[in-house]
C-alpha positions, 0 to 999 in steps of 0.5 A: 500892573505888577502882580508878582509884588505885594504893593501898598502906598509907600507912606503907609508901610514905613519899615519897607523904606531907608529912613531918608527915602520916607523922609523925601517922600513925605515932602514929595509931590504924587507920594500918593503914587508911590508904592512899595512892596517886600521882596527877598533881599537875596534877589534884590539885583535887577535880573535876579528879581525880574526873573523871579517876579515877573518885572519886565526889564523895561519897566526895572530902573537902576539907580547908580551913583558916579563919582566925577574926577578930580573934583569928587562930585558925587552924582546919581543917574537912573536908568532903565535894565535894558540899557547901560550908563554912558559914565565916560560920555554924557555922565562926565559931561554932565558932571563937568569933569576930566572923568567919571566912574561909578563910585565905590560902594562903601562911599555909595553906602555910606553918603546914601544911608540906603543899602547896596542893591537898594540905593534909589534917588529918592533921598539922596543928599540934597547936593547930588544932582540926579540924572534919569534917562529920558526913557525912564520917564514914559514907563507908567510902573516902574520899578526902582530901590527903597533904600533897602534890600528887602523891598522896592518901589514901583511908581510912574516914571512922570513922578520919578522926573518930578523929584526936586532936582531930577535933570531929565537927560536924552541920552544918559545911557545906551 
């Protein structure tokens, strides 16, 4: 339980969500799961938020898009604070490309329609495959971006896996 936050069903509270994040959760399987609450955009980056509303890093995942080379795919991959995307290793691997970098944040803006610091898989572009660590999946609130700076979702893990076009990966970050 989180009690720092000010949570509500994410379906009701429309203006808390990037208008492609509220698109994909109504078409989303255990929306009914999915919460939102307001937060002040100034402390939106993961340790500052975790600090100031008591989140354990454990239960705050990142979402961070990559850029695989020289093919220009576009991917997202998910995974918990307490860990770092392996971009070089698995990423490029999954991706099948020569290398892999996070992508600029203007493209990562731009191609999203969420906000910086906010960017969440839930609503990307339907072409982007999204990639969450294994150990994402058993955390039973986590804490991931609403596509706004302002605000962020908590739902399980096991629904954040179920999004159509999740690949569950073992080992996606270290």
């Amino acid at each position: 339980m989180i009690l720092k936050l000010d949570l509500s069903l994410a379906l009701s509270a429309p203006e808390l969500l990037a208008a492609p994040v509220h698109a994909a959760l109504l078409q989303l399987t255990g929306a009914d799961r999915v919460q939102a609450a307001p937060i002040d955009p100034e402390l939106a980056d993961t340790a500052a938020f975790c600090a100031a509303y008591d989140v354990g890093l454990e239960q705050s995942a990142n979402c961070v898009i990559v850029l695989g080379k020289p093919a220009g795919v576009y991917a997202a991959c998910v995974i918990l604070a307490t860990t770092r995307a392996d971009v070089n290793g698995a990423v490029r691997r999954l991706l099948g490309t020569r290398k892999a970098s996070f992508a600029p944040m203007d493209d990562a803006v731009g191609l999203t329609g969420m906000e910086y610091g906010g960017i969440t898989p839930i609503g990307l572009p339907a072409d982007w495959p999204v990639y969450v660590d294994s150990r994402v999946v058993p955390v039973e609130s986590a804490v991931i971006g609403s596509g706004r700076r302002a605000s962020k979702i908590v739902l399980p893990g096991a629904v954040l896996a179920s999004i159509p076009g999740v690949t569950v990966v073992e080992g996606l970050a270290l």
